[in-house]
LUMKE-245377 format. One record per residue: x, y, z of N, C-alpha, C, O in turn; residue in one letter; residue number from 1. Coordinates in steps of 0.2 Angstrom, whole numbers. Example, Ala and Ser with C-alpha at 12.3 -4.5 7.8 and 13.67 -1.06 7.14 Angstrom:
<nodes>
n_px/n_py/n_pz/ca_px/ca_py/ca_pz/c_px/c_py/c_pz/o_px/o_py/o_pz/type/seq
66/-28/39/62/-22/39/66/-16/39/71/-17/42/A/1
64/-11/35/68/-5/36/64/0/39/67/6/40/S/2
</nodes>
This chain:
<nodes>
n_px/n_py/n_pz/ca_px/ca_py/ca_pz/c_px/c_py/c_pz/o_px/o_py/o_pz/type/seq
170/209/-903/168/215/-904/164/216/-911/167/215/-916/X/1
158/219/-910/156/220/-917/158/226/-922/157/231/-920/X/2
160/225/-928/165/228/-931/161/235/-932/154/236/-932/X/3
165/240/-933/163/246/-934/159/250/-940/162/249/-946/X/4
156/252/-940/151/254/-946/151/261/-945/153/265/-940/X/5
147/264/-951/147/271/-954/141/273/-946/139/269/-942/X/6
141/280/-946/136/282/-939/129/283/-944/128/287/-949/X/7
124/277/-941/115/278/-944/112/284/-941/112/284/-935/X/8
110/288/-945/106/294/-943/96/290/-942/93/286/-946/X/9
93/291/-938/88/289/-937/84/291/-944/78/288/-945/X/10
84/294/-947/83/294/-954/84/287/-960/81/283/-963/X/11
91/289/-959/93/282/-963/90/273/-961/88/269/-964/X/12
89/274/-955/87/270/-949/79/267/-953/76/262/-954/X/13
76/272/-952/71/272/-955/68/270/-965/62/269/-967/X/14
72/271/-967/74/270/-973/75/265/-975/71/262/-979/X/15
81/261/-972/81/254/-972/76/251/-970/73/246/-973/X/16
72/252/-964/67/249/-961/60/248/-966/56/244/-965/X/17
60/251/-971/55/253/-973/57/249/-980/53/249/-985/X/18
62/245/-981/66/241/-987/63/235/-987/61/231/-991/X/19
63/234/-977/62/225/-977/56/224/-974/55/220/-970/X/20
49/229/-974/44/230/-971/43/225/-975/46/224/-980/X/21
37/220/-973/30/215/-974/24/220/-971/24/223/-966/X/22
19/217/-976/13/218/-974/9/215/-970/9/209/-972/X/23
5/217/-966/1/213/-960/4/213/-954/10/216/-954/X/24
3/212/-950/5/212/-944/6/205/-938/1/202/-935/X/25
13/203/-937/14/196/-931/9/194/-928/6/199/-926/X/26
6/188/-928/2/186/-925/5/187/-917/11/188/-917/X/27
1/186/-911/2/186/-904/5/179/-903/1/174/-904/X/28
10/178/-901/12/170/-897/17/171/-892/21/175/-890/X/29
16/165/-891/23/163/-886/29/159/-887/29/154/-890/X/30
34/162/-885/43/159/-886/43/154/-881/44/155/-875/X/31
42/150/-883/43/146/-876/52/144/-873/57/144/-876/X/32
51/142/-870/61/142/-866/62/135/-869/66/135/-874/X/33
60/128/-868/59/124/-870/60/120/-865/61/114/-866/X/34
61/123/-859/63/122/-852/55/120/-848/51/124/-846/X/35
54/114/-849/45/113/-844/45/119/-838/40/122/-837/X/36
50/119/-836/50/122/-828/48/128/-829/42/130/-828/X/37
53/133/-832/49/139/-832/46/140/-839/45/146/-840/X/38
43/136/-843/37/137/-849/30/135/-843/24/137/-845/X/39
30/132/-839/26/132/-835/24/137/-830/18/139/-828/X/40
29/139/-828/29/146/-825/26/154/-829/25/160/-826/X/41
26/152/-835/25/161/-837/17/160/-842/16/155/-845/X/42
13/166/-841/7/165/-845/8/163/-852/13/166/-855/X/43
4/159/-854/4/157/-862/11/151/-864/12/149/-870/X/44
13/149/-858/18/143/-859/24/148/-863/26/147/-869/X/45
27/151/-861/32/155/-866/34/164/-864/31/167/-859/X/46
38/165/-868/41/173/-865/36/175/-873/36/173/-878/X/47
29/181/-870/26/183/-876/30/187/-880/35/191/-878/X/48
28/187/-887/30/188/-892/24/197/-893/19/199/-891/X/49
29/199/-897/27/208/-899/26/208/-890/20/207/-889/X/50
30/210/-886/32/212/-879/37/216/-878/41/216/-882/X/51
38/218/-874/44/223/-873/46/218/-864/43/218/-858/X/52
53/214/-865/55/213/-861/61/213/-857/65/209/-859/X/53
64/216/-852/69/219/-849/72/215/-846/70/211/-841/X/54
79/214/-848/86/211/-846/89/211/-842/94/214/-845/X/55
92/210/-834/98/213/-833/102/210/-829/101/205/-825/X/56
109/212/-831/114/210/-827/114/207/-821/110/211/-818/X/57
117/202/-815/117/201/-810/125/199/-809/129/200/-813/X/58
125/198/-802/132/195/-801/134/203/-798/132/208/-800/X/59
142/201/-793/145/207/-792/147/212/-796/147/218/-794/X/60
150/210/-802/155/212/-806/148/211/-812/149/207/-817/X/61
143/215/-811/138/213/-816/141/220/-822/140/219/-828/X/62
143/224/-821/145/230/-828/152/229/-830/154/233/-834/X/63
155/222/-829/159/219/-834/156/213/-837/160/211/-841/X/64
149/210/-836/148/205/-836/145/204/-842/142/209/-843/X/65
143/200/-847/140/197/-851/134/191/-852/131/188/-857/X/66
132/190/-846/128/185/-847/122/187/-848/118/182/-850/X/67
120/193/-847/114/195/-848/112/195/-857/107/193/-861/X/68
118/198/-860/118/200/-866/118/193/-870/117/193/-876/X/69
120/186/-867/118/180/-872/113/178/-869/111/174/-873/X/70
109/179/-865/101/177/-863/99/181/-867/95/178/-868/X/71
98/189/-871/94/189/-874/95/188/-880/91/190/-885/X/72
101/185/-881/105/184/-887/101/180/-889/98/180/-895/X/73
101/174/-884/97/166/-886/91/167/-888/89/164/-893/X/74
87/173/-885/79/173/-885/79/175/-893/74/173/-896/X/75
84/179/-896/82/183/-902/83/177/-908/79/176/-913/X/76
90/172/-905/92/169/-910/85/163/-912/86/160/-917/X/77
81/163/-908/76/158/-908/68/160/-913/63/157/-914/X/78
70/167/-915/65/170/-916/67/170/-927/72/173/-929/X/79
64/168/-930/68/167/-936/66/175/-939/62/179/-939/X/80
72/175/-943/72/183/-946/76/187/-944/80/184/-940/X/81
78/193/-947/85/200/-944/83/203/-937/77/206/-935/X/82
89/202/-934/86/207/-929/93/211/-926/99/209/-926/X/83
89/220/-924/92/227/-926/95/226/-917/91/224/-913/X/84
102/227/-917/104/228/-911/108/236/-910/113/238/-913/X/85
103/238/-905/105/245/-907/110/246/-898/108/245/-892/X/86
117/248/-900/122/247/-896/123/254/-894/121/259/-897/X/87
127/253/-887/128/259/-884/137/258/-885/140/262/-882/X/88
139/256/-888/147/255/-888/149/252/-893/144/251/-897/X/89
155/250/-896/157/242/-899/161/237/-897/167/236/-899/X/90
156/235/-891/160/228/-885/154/224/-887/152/222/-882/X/91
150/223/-892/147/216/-890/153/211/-896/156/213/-900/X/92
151/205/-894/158/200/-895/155/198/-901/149/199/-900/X/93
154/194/-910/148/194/-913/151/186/-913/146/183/-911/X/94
156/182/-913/156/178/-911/153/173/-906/152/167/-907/X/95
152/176/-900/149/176/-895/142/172/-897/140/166/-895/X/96
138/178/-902/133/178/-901/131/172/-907/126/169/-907/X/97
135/170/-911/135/167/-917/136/158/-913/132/153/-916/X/98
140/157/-908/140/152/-905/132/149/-900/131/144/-897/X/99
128/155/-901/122/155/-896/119/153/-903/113/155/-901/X/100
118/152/-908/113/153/-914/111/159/-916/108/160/-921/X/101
114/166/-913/111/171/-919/119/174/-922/122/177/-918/X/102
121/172/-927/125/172/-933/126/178/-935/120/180/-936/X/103
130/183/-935/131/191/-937/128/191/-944/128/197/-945/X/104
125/187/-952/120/189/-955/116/192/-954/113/196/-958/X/105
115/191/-945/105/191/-948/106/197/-941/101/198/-938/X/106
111/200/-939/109/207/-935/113/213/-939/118/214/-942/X/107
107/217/-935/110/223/-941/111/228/-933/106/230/-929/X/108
120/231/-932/120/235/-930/119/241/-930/120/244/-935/X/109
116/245/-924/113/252/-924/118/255/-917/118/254/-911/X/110
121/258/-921/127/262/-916/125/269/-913/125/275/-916/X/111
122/268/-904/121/273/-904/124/273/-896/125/268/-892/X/112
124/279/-894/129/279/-889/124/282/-881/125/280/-875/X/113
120/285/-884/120/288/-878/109/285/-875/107/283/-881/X/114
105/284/-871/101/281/-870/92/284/-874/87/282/-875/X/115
97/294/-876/94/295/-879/91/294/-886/86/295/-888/X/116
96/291/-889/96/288/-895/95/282/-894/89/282/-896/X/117
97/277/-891/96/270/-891/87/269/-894/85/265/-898/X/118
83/274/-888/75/272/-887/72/274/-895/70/270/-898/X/119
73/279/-896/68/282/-902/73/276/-910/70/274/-915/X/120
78/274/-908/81/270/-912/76/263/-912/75/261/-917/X/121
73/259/-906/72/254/-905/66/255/-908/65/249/-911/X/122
60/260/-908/54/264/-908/56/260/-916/54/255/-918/X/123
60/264/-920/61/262/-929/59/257/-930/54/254/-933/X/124
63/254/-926/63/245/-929/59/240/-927/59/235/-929/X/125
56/243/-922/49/238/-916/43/240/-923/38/237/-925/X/126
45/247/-926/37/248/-932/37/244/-936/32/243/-939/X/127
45/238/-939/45/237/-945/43/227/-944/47/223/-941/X/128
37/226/-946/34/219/-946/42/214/-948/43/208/-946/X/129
46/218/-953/53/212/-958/55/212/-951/55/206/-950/X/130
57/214/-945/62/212/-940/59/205/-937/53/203/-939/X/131
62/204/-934/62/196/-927/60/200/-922/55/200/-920/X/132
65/204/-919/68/205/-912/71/213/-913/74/216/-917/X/133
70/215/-909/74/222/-907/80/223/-901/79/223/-895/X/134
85/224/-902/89/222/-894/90/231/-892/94/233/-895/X/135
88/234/-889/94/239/-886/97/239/-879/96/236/-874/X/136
102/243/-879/106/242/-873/105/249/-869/106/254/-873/X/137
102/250/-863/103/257/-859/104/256/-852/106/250/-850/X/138
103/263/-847/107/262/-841/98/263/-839/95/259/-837/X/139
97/269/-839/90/269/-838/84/270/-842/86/273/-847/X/140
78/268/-841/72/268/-844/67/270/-840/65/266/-835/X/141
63/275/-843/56/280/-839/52/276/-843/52/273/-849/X/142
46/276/-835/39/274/-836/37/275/-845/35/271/-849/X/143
38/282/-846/35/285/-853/39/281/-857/36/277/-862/X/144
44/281/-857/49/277/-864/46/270/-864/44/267/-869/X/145
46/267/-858/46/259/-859/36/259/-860/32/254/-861/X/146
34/264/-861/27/262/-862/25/263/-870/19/261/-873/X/147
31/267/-873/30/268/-881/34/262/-883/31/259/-887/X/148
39/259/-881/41/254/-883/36/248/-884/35/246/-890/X/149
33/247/-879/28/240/-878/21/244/-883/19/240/-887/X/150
19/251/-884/14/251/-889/16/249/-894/12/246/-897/X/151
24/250/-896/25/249/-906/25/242/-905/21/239/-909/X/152
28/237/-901/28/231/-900/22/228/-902/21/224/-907/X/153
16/230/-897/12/226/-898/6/227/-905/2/224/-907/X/154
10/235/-908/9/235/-914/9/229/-920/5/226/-923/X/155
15/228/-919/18/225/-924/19/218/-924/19/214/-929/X/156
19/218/-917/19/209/-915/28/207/-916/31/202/-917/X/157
32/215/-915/38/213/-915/42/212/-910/41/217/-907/X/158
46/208/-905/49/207/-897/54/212/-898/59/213/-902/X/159
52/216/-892/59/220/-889/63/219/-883/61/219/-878/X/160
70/217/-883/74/215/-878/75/221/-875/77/226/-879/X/161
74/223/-869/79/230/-866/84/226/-861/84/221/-857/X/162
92/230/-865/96/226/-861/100/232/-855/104/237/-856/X/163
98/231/-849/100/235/-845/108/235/-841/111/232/-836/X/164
111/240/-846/119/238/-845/122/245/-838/118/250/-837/X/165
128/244/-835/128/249/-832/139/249/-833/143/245/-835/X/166
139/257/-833/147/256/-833/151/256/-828/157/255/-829/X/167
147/258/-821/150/261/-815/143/255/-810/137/253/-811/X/168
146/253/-806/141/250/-802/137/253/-797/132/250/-795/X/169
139/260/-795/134/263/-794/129/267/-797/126/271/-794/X/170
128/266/-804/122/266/-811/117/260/-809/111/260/-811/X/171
120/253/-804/116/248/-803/111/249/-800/107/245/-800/X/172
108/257/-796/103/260/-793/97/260/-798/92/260/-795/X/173
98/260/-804/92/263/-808/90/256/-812/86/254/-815/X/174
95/252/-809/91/245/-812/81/244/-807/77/240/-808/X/175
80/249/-803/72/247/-798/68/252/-801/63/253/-797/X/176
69/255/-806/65/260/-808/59/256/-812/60/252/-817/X/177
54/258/-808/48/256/-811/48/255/-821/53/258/-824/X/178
45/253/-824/43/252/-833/35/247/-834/30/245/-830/X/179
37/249/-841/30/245/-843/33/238/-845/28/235/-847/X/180
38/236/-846/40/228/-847/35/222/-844/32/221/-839/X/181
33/218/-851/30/213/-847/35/207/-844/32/201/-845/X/182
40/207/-842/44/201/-840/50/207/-836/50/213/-837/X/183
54/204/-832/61/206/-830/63/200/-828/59/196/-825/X/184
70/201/-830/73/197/-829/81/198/-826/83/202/-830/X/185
84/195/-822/90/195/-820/95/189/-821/94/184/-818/X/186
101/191/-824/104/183/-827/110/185/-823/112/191/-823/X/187
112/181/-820/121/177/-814/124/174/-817/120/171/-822/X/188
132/171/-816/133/169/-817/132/161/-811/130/164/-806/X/189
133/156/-809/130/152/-804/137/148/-806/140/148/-811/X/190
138/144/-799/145/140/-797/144/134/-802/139/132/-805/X/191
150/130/-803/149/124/-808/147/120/-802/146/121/-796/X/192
145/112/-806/144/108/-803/148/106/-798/154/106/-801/X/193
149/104/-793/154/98/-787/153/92/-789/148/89/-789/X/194
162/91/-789/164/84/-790/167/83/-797/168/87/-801/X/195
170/76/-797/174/78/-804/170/77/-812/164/76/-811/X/196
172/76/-817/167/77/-823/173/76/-828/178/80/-828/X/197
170/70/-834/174/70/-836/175/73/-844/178/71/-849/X/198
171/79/-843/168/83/-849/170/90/-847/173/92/-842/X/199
168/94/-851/169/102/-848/162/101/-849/159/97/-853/X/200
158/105/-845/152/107/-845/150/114/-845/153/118/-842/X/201
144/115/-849/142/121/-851/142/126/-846/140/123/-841/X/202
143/132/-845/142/137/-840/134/136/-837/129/133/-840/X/203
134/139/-830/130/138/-828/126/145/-826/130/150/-826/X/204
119/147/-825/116/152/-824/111/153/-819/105/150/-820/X/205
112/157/-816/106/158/-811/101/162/-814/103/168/-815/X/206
95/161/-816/92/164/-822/85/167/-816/83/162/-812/X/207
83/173/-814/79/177/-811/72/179/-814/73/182/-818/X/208
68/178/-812/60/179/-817/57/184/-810/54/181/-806/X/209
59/193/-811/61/198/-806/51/198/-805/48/196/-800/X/210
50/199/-813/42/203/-812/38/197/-818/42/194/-821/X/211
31/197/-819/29/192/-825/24/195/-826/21/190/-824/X/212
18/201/-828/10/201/-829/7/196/-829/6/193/-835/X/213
4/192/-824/-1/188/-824/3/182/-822/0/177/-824/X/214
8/180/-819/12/176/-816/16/181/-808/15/187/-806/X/215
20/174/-805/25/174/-802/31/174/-801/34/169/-803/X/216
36/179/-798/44/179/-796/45/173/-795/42/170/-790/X/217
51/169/-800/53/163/-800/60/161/-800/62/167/-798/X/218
65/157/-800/71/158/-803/73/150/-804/69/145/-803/X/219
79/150/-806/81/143/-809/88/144/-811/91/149/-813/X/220
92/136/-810/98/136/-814/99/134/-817/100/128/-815/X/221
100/136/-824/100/132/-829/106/131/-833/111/134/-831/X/222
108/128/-838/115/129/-844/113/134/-847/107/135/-848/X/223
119/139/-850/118/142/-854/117/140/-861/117/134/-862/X/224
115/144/-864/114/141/-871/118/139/-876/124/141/-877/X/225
114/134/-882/118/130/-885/119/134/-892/118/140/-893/X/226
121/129/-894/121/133/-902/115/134/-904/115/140/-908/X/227
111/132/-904/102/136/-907/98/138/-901/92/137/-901/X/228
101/142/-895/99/147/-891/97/144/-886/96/147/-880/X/229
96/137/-886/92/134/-882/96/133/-874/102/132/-873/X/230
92/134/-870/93/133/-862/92/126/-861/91/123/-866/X/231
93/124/-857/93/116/-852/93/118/-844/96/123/-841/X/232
89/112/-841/91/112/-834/94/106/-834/93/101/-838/X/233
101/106/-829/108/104/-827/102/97/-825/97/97/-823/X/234
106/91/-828/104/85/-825/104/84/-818/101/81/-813/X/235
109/87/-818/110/84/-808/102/90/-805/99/88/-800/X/236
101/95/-807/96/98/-803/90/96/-807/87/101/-807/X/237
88/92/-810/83/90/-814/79/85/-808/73/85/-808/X/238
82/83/-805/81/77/-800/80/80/-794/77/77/-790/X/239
81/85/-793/82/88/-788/74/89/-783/69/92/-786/X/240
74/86/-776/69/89/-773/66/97/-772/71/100/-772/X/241
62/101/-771/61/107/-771/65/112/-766/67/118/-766/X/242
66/106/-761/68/110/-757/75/108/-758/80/112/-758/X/243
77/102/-759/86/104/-761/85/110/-767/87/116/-764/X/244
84/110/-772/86/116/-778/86/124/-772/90/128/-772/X/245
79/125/-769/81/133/-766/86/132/-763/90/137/-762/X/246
89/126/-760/95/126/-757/101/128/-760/104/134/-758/X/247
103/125/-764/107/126/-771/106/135/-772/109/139/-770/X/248
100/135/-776/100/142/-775/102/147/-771/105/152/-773/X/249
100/146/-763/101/150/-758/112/152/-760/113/157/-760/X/250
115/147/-760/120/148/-761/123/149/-765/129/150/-764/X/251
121/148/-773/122/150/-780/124/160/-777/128/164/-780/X/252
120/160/-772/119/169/-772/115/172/-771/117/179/-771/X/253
</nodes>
């Protein structure tokens, strides 16, 4: 749980933000996964950077679940620099995130509660060139909100994570609401491997590529990440014919 702090008025928010500004503005690139499979799958070899990208939960039990929140955990920690996570609660785990490569130094909590606040909070920190990464957590996102996001983004050349959480699973309705996101994404948790093993093995994920500008709906399962954010595809499915892995998939869920 990350620890609790004074309440940020989007003023103050702004204040600080204007402390670790640089001048000029991120160049355009790509994050690549380091995963061939899907860095081949997305335009530019990578998840583009200064983008606005949308996260969400999967699985039954997806509004107690967490896997969503360390995939974009990974993506941020990969990104060097601070990056502003602006919360709807204080249930993210910082330990958690600290075993994926992003280390509670380098995020600065923004506690805000309701989806009102969360957006024009994100809007602060997507202006400021000093961040990495933007995370926020909401239930819903309009057309107009997710398209101010992606303008300050692609201002600054700063990445925006939208992480779409829900508390009740019938809030999972508003996960098909149209946005301006260049990417969606959907993370599961996926079955271990079969058979015995004389190691514990990393958790496994069924990782969803829903929508892409300028690509195709893909999915994959891969290991969760390591200590420096990084994905892997599972040796046993590395090998795998095309049509066994949809197989695999078909039944992952």
């Amino acid at each position: 749980m990350a620890p609790a702090s004074p309440p940020t008025t989007i003023a103050e928010l702004r204040r600080w933000l204007e402390r670790v500004e640089v001048n000029g503005h991120a160049t355009s690139e790509a994050l690549p996964f380091a995963v061939t499979e899907i860095d081949q799958h997305l335009p530019g070899g990578g998840l583009a950077r200064g983008h606005l990208h949308e996260v969400i939960e999967g699985g039954p039990a997806g509004e107690h679940a967490a896997v969503a929140t360390l995939f974009a955990a990974g993506i941020a920690a990969r990104i060097p620099g601070p990056v502003l996570w602006c919360l709807r609660g204080r249930d993210l785990f910082a330990p958690a995130l600290a075993r994926i490569g992003l280390h509670p130094d380098r995020v600065i909590y923004c506690e805000t509660w309701k989806d009102r606040d969360v957006l024009p909070a994100m809007e602060e920190g997507l202006r400021c060139c000093g961040i990495a990464a933007v995370v926020g957590e909401v239930t819903r996102l309009s057309l107009t909100s997710s398209r101010r996001l992606q303008l300050c983004a692609g201002e600054t050349g700063v990445t925006a994570l939208l992480l779409r959480r829900w508390r009740t699973s019938d809030e999972k309705r508003f996960a098909g609401e149209p946005n301006a996101a260049a990417t969606r994404w959907r993370v599961s948790p996926s079955p271990p491997a079969q058979g015995p093993s004389d190691h514990i093995d990393r958790q496994r994920w069924l990782v969803e590529l829903l929508r892409v500008k300028g690509g195709e709906p893909h999915s994959w399962i891969v290991e969760a990440c390591d200590a420096e954010g990084n994905l892997c595809l599972p040796a046993t499915l590395a090998d795998r014919s095309a049509a066994a892995e949809e197989s695999y998939r078909a039944v992952a869920g």
